[in-house]
mmCIF file as Biopython writes it, N, C-alpha, C and O atoms, coordinates in Angstrom:
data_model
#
loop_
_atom_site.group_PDB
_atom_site.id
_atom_site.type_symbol
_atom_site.label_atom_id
_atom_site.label_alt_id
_atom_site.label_comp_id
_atom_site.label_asym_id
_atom_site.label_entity_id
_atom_site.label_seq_id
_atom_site.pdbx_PDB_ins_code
_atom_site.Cartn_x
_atom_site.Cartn_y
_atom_site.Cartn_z
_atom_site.occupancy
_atom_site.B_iso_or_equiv
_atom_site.auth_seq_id
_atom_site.auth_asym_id
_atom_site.pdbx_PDB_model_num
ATOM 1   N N  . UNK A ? 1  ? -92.304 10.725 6.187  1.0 0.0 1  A 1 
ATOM 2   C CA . UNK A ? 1  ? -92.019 11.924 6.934  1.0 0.0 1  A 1 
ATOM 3   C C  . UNK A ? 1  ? -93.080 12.102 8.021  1.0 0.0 1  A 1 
ATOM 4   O O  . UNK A ? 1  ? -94.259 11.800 7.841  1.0 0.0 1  A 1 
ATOM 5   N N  . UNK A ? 2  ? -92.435 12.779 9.543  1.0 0.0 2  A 1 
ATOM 6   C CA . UNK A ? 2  ? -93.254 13.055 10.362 1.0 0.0 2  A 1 
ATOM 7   C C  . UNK A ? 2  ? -94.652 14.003 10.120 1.0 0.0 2  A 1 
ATOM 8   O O  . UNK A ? 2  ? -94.435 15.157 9.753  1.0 0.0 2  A 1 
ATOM 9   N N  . UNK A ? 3  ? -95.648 13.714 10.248 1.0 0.0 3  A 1 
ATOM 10  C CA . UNK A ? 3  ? -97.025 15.095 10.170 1.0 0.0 3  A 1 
ATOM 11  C C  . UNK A ? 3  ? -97.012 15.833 11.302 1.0 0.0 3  A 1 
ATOM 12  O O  . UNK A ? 3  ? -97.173 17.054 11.326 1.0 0.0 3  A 1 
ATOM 13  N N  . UNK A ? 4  ? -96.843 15.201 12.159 1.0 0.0 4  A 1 
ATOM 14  C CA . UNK A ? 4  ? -96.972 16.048 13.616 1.0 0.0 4  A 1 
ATOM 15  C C  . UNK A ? 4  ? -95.963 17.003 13.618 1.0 0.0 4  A 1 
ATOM 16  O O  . UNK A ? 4  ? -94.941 16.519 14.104 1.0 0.0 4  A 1 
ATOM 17  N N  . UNK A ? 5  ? -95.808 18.339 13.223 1.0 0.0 5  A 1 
ATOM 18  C CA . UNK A ? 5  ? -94.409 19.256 13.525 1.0 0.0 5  A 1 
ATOM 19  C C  . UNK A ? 5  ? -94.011 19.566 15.143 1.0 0.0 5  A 1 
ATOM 20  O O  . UNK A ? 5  ? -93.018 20.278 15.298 1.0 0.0 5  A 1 
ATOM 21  N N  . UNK A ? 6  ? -94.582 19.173 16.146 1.0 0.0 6  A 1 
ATOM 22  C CA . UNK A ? 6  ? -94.331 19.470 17.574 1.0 0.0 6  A 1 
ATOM 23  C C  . UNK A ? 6  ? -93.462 17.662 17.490 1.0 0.0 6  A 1 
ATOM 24  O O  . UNK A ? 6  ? -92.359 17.698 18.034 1.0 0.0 6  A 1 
ATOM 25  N N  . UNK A ? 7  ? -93.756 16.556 17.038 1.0 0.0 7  A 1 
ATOM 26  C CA . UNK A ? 7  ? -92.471 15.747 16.795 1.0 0.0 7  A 1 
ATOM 27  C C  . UNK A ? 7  ? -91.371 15.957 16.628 1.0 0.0 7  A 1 
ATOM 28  O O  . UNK A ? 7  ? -90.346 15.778 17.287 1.0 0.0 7  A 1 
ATOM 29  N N  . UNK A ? 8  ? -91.642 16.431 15.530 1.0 0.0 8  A 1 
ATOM 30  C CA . UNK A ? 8  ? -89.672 17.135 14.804 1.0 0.0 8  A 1 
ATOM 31  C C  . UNK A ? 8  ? -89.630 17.887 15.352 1.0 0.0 8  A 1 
ATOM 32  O O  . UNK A ? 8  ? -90.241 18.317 14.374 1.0 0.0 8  A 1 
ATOM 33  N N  . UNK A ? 9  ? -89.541 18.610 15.979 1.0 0.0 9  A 1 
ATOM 34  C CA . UNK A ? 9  ? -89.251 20.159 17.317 1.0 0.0 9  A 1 
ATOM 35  C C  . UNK A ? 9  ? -89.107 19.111 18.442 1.0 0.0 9  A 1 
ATOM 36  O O  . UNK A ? 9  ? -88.152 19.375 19.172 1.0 0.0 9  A 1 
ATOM 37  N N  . UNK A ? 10 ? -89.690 18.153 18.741 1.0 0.0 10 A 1 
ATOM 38  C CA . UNK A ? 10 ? -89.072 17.555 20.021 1.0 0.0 10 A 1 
ATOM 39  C C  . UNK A ? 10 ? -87.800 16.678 19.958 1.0 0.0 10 A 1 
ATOM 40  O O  . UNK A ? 10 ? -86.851 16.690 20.742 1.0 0.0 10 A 1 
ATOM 41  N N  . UNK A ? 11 ? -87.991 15.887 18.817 1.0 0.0 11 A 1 
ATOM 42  C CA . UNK A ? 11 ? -86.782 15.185 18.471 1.0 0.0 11 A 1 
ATOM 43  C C  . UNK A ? 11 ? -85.446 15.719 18.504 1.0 0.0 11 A 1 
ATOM 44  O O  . UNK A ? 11 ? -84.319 15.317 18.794 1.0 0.0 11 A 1 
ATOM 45  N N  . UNK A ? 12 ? -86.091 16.964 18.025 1.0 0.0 12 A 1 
ATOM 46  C CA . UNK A ? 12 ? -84.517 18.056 17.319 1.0 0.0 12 A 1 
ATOM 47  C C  . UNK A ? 12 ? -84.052 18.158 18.484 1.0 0.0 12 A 1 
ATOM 48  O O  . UNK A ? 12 ? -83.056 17.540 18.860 1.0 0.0 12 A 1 
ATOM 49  N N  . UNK A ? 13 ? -84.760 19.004 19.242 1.0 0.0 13 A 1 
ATOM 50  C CA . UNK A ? 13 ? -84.265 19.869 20.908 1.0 0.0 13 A 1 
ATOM 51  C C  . UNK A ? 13 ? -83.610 18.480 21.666 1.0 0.0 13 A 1 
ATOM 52  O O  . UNK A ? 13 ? -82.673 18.696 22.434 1.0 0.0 13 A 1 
ATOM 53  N N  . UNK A ? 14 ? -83.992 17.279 21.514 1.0 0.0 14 A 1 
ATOM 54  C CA . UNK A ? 14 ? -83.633 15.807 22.410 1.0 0.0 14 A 1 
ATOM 55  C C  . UNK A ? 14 ? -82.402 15.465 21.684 1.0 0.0 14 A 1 
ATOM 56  O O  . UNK A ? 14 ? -81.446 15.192 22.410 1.0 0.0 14 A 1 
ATOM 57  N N  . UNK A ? 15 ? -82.178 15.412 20.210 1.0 0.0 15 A 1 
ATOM 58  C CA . UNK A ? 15 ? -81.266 15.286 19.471 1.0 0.0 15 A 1 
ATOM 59  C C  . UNK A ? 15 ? -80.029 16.751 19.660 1.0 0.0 15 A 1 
ATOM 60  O O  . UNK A ? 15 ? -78.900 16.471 19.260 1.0 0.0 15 A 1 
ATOM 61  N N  . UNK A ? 16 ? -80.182 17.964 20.131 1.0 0.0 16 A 1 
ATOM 62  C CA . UNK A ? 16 ? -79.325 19.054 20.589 1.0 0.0 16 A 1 
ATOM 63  C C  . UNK A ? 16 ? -78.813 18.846 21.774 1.0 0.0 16 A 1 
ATOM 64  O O  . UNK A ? 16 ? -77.594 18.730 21.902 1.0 0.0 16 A 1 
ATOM 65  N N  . UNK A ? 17 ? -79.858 18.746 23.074 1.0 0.0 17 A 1 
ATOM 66  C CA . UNK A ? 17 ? -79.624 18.124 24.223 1.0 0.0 17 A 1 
ATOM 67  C C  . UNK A ? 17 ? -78.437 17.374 24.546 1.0 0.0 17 A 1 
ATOM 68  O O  . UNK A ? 17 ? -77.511 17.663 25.304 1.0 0.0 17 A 1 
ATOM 69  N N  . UNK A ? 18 ? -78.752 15.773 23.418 1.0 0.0 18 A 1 
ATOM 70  C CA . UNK A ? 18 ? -78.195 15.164 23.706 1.0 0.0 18 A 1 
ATOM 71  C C  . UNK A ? 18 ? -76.087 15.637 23.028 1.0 0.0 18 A 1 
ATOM 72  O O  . UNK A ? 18 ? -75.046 15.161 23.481 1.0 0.0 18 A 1 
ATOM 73  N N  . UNK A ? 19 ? -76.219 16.429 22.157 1.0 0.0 19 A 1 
ATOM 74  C CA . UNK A ? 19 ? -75.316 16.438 21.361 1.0 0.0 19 A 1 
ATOM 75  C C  . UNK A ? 19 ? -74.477 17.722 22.497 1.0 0.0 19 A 1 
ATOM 76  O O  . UNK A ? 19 ? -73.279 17.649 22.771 1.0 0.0 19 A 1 
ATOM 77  N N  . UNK A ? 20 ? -75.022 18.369 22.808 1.0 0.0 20 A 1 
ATOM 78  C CA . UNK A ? 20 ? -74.760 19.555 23.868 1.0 0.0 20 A 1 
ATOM 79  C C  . UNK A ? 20 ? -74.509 19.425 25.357 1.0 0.0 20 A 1 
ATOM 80  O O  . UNK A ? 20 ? -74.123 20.384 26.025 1.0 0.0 20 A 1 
ATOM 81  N N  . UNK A ? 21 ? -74.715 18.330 25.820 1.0 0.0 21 A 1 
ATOM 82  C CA . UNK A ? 21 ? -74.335 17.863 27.381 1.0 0.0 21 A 1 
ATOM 83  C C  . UNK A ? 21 ? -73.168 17.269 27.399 1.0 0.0 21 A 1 
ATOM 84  O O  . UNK A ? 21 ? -72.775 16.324 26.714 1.0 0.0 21 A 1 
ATOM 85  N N  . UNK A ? 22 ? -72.387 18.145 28.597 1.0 0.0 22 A 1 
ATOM 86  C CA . UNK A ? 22 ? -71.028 17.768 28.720 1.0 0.0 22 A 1 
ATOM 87  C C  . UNK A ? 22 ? -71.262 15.925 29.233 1.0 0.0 22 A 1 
ATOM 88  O O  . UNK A ? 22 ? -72.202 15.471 29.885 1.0 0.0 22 A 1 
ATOM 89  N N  . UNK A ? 23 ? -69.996 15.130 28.643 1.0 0.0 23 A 1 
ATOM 90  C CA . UNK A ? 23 ? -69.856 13.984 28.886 1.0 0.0 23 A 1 
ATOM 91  C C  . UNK A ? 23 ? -69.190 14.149 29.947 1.0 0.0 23 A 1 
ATOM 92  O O  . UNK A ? 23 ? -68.410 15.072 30.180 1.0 0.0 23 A 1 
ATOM 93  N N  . UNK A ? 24 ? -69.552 13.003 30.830 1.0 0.0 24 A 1 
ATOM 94  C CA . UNK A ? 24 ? -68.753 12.606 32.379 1.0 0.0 24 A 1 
ATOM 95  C C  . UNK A ? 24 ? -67.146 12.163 32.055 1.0 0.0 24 A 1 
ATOM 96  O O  . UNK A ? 24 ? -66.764 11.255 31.316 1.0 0.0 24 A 1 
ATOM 97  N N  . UNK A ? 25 ? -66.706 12.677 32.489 1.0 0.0 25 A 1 
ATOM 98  C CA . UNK A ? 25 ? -65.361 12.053 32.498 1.0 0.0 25 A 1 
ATOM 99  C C  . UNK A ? 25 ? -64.783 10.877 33.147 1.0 0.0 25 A 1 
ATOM 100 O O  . UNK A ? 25 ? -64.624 10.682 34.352 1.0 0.0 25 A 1 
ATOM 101 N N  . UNK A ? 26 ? -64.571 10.326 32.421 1.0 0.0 26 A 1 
ATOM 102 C CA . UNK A ? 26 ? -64.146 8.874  32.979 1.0 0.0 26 A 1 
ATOM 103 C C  . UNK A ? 26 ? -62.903 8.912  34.107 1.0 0.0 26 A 1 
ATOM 104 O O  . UNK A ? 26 ? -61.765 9.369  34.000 1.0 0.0 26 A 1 
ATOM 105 N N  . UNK A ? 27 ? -63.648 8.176  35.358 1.0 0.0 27 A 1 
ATOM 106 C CA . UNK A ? 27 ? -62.879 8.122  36.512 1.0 0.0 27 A 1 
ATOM 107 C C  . UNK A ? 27 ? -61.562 6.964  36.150 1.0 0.0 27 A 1 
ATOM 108 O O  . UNK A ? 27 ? -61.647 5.965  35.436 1.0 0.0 27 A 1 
ATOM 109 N N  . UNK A ? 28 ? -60.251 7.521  36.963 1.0 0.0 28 A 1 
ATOM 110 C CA . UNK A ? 28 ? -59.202 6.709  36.583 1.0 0.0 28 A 1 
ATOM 111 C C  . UNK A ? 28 ? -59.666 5.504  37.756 1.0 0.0 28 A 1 
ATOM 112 O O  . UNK A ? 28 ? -60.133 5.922  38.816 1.0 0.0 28 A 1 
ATOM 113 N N  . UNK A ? 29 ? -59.528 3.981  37.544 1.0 0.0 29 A 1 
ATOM 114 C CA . UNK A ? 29 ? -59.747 3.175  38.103 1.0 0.0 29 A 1 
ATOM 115 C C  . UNK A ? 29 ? -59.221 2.990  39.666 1.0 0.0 29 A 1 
ATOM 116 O O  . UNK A ? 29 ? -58.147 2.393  39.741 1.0 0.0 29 A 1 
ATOM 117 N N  . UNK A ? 30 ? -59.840 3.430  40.994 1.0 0.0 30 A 1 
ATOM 118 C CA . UNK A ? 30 ? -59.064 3.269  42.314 1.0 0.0 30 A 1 
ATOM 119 C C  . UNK A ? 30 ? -59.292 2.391  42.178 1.0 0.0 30 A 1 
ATOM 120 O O  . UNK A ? 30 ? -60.225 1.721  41.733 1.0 0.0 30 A 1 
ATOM 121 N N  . UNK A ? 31 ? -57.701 2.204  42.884 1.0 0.0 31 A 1 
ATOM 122 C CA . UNK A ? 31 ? -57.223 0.834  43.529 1.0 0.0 31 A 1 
ATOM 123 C C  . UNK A ? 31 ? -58.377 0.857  45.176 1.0 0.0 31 A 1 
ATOM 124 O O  . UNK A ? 31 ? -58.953 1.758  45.786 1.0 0.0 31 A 1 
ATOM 125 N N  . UNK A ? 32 ? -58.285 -0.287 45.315 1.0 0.0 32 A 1 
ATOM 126 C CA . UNK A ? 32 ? -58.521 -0.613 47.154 1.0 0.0 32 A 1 
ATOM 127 C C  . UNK A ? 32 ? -57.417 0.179  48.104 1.0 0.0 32 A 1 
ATOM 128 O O  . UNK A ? 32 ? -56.211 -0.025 47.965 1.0 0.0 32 A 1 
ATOM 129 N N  . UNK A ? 33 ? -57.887 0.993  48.967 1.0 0.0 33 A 1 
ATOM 130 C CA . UNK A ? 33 ? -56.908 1.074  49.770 1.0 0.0 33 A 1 
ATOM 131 C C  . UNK A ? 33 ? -56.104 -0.290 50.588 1.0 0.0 33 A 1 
ATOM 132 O O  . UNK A ? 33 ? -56.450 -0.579 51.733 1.0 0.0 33 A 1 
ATOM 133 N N  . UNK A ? 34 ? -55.419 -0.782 50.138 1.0 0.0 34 A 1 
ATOM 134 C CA . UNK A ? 34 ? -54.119 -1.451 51.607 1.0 0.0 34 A 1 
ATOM 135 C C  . UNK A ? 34 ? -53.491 -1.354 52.430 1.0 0.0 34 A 1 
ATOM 136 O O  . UNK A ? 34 ? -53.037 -2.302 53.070 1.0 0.0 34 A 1 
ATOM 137 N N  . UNK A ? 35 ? -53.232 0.148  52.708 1.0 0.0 35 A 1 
ATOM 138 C CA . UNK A ? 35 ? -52.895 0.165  53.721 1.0 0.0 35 A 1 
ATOM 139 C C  . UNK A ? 35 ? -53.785 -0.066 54.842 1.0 0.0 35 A 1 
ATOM 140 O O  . UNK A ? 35 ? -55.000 -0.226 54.732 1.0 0.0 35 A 1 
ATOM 141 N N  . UNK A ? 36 ? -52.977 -0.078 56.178 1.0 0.0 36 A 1 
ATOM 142 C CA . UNK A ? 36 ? -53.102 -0.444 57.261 1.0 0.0 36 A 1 
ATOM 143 C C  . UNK A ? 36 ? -53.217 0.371  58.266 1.0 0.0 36 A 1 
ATOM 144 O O  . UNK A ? 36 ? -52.133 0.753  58.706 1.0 0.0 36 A 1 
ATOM 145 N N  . UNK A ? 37 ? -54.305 0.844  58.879 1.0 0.0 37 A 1 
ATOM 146 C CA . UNK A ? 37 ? -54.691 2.261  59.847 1.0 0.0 37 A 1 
ATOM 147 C C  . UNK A ? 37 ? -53.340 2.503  60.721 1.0 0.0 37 A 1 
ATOM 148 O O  . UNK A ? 37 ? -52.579 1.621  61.120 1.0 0.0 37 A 1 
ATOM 149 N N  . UNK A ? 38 ? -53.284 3.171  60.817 1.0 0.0 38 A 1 
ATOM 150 C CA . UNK A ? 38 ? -52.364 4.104  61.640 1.0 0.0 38 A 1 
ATOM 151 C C  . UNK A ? 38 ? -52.100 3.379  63.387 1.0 0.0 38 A 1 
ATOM 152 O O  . UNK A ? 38 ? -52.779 3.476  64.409 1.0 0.0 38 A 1 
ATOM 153 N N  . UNK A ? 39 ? -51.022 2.784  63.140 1.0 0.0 39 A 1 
ATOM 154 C CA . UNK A ? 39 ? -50.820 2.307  64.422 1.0 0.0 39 A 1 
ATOM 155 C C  . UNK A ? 39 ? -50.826 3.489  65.998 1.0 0.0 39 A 1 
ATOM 156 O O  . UNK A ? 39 ? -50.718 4.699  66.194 1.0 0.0 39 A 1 
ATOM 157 N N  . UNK A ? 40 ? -50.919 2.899  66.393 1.0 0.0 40 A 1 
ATOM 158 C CA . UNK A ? 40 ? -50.725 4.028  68.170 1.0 0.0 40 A 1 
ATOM 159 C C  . UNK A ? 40 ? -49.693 3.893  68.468 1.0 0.0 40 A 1 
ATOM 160 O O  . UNK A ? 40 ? -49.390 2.716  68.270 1.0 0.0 40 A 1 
ATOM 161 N N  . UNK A ? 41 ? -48.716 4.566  68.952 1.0 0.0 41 A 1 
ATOM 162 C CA . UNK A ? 41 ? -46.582 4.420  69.033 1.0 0.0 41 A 1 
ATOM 163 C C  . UNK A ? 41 ? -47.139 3.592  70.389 1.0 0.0 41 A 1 
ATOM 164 O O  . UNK A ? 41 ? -48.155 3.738  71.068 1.0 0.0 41 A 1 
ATOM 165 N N  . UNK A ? 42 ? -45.750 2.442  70.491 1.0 0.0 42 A 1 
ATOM 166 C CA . UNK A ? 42 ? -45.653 1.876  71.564 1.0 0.0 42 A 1 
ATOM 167 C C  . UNK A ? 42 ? -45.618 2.536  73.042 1.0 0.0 42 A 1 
ATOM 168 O O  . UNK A ? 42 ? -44.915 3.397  73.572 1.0 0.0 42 A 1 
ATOM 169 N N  . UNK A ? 43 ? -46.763 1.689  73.479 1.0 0.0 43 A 1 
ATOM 170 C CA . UNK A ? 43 ? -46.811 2.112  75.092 1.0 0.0 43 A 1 
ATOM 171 C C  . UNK A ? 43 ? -47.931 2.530  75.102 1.0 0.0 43 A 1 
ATOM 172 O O  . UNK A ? 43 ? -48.574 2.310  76.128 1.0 0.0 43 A 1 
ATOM 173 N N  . UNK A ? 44 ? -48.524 3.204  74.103 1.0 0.0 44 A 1 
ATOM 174 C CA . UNK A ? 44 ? -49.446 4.474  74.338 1.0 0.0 44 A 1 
ATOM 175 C C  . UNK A ? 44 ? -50.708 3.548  73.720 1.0 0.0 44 A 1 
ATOM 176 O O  . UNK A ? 44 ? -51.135 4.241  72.797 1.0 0.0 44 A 1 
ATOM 177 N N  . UNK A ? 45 ? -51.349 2.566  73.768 1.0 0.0 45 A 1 
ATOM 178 C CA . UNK A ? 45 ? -52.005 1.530  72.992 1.0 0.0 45 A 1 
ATOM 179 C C  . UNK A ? 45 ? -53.254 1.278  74.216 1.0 0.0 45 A 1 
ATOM 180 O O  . UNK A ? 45 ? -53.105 1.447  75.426 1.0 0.0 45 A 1 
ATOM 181 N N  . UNK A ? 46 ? -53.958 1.024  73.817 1.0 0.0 46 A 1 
ATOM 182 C CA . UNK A ? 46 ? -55.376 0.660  74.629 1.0 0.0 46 A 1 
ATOM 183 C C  . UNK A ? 46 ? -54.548 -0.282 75.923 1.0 0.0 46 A 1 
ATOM 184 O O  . UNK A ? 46 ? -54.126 -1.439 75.938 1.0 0.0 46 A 1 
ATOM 185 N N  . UNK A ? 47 ? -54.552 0.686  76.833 1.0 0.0 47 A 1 
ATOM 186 C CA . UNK A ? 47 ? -54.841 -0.611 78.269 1.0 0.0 47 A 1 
ATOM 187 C C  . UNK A ? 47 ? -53.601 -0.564 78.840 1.0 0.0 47 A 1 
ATOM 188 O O  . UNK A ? 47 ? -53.440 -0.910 80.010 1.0 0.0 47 A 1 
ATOM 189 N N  . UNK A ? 48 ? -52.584 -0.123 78.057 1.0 0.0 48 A 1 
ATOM 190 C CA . UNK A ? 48 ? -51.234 0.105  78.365 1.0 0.0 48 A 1 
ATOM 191 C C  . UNK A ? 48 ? -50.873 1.844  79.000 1.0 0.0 48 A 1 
ATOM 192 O O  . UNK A ? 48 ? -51.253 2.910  78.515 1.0 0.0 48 A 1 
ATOM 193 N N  . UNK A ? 49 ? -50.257 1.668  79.884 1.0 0.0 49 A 1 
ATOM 194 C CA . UNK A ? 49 ? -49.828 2.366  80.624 1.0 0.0 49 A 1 
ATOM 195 C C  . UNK A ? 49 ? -50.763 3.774  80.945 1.0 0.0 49 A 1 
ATOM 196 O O  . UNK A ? 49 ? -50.470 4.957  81.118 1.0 0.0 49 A 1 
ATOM 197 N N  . UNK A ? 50 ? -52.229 2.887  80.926 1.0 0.0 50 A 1 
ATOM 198 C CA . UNK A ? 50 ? -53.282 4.120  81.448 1.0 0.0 50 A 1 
ATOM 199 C C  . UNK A ? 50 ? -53.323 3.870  82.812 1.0 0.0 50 A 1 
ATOM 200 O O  . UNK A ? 50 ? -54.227 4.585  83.244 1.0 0.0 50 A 1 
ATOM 201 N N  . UNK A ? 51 ? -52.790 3.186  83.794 1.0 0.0 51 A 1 
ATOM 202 C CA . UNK A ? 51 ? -53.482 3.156  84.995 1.0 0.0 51 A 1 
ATOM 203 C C  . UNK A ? 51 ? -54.620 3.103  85.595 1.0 0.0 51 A 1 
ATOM 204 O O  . UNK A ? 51 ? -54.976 3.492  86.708 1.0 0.0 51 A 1 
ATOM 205 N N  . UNK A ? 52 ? -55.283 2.461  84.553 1.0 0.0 52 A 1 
ATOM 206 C CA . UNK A ? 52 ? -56.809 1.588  84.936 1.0 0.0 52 A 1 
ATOM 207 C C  . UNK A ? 52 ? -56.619 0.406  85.457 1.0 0.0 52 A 1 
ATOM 208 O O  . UNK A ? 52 ? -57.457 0.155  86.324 1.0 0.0 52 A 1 
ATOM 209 N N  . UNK A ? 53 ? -55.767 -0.516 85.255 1.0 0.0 53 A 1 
ATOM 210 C CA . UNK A ? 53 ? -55.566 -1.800 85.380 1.0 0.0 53 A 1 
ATOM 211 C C  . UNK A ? 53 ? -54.571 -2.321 86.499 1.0 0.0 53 A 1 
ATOM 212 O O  . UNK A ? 53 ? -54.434 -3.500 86.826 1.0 0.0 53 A 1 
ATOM 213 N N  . UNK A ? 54 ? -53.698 -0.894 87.188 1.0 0.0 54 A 1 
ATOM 214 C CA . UNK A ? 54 ? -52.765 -1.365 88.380 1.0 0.0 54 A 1 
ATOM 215 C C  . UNK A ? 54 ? -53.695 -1.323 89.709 1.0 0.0 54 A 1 
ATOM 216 O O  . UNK A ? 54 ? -54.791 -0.802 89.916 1.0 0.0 54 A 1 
ATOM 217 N N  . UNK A ? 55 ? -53.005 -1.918 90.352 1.0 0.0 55 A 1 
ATOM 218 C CA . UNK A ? 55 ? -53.748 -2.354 91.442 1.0 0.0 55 A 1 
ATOM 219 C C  . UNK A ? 55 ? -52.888 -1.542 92.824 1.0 0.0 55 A 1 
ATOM 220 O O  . UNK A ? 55 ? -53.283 -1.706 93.978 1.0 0.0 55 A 1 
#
C-alpha cells in the first residue's frame, strides 16, 4: 500500500479525470473530394471574348 496519502489523492482525481472526460467522437471517414472545380459557362473563360486580344 501507498504511504504517501497526497499519492492516492492524486491518482484518484487522475483516475476521475480520466473516467469523467467526454470522449471525442469518432469522425465518419471523408472521402477525397473528386469533384472537379466549377467550370466558367462557355465563352466567358479566360481570354475569350474579353477584348484584350483583338486587334
Amino acid at each position: 500500500m501507498l504511504q504517501d496519502p497526497y499519492a492516492v489523492m492524486r491518482a484518484l482525481l487522475r483516475a476521475e479525470a480520466a473516467r469523467s472526460t467526454p470522449k471525442p467522437r469518432p469522425r465518419p471517414h471523408s472521402q477525397p473530394d473528386t469533384r472537379k472545380p466549377p467550370q466558367p459557362p462557355e465563352g466567358q473563360g479566360q481570354g475569350q471574348g474579353q477584348g484584350r486580344d483583338r486587334g
